[in-house]
C-alpha positions as CSV (number, residue, x, y, z in Angstrom):
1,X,-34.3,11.6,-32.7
2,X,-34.0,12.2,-29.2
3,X,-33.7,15.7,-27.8
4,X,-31.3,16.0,-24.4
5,X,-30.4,19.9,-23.1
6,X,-26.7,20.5,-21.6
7,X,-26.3,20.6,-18.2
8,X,-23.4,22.0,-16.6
9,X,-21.9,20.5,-13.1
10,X,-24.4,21.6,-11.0
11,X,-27.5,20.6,-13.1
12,X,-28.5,23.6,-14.6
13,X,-29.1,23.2,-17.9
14,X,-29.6,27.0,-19.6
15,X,-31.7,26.0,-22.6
16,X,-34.5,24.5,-20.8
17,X,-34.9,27.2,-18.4
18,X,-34.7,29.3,-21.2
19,X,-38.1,27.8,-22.5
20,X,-39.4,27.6,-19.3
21,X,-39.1,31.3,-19.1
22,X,-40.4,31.9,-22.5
23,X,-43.4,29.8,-22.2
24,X,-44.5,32.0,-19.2
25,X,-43.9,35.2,-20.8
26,X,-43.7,34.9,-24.5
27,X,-46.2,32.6,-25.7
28,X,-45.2,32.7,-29.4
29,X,-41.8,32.2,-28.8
30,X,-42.4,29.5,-26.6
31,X,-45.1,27.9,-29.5
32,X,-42.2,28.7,-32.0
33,X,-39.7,26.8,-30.1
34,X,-42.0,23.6,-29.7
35,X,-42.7,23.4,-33.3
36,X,-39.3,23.9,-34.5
37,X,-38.0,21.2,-32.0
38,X,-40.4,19.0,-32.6
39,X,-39.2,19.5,-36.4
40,X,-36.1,18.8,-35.4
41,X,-37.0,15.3,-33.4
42,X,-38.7,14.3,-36.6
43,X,-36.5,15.3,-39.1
44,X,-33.1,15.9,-37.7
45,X,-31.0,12.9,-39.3
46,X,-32.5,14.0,-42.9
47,X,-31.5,17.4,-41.5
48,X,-27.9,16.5,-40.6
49,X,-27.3,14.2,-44.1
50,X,-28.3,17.0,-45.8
51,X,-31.0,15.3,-47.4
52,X,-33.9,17.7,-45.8
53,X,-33.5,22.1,-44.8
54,X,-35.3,24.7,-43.5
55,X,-34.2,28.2,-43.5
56,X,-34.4,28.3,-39.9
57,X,-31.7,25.6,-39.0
58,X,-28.2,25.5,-40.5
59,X,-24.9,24.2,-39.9
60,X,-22.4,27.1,-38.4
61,X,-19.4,27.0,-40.7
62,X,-15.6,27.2,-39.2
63,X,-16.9,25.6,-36.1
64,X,-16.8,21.9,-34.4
65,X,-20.2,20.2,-35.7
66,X,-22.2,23.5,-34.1
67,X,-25.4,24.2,-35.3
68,X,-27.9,27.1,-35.2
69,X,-31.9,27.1,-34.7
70,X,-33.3,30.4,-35.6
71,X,-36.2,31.3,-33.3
72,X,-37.9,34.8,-33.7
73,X,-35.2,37.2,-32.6
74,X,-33.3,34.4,-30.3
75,X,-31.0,31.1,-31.5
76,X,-30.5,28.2,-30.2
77,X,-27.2,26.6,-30.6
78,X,-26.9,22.5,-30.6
79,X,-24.7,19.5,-32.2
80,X,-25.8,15.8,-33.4
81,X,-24.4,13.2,-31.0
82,X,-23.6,9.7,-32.4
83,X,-26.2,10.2,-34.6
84,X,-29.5,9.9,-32.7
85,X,-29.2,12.4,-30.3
86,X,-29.5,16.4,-30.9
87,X,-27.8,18.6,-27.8
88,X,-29.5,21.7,-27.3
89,X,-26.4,23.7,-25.7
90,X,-26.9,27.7,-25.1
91,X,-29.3,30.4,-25.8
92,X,-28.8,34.2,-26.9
93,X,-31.3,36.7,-28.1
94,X,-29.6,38.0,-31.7
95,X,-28.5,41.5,-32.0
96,X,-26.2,41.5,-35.3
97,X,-26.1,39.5,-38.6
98,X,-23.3,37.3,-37.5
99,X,-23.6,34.7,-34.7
100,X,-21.3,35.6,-31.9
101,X,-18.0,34.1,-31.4
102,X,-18.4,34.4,-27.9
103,X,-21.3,31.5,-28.1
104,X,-20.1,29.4,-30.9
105,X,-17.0,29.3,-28.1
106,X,-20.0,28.3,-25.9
107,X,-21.4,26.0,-27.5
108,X,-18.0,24.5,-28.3
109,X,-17.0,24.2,-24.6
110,X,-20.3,22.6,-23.6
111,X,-20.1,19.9,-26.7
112,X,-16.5,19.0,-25.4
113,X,-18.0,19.0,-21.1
114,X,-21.1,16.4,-22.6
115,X,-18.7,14.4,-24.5
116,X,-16.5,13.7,-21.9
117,X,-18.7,12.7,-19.4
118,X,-20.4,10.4,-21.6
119,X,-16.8,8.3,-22.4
């Protein structure tokens, strides 16, 4: 699968500067992160068909296709796109049991922006 981060209209694309800033000062994380993507980009079709799990990825429930990578104490929200692609949207560190509403919104939002441009 291929991997692609969100950017907004100006370019910026908060998940990959979130690693950039990780692997600077947080060298686990940052190893963490390249494992679990790489995971991802190998086994994220199998993920997504349910075939293959891992405790650290699941599908958010109630929400539009959203998705949730668990790394150390931060997730990483994303969605499949047409199949072959995995869109790494936003990034917050966790600080209660239940994902936010706030960044499932987000990551909502930022699904619809990508999709649009791409039609």
């Amino acid at each position: 699968m291929k991997l692609e981060f969100y950017a907004d209209g100006r370019g910026r694309q908060p998940v990959y500067d979130w690693i950039l800033e990780v692997q600077k000062h947080d060298k686990e994380t940052y190893r963490k992160t390249i494992i679990m993507m790489s995971y991802l980009e190998e086994n994220g079709q199998l993920i997504h068909a349910g075939v293959v799990s891992h405790k650290d990825i699941k599908k958010l429930t109630g929400t539009d296709g959203i998705w949730q990578l668990r790394i150390s104490d931060h997730r990483v929200l994303f969605f499949y796109f047409e199949g072959d692609t995995i869109v790494f949207t936003n990034v917050f560190p966790k600080k209660q049991n239940k994902t936010p509403r706030v960044e499932i919104k987000r990551a909502e939002q930022r699904k619809e922006e990508y999709l649009n441009r791409k039609q």
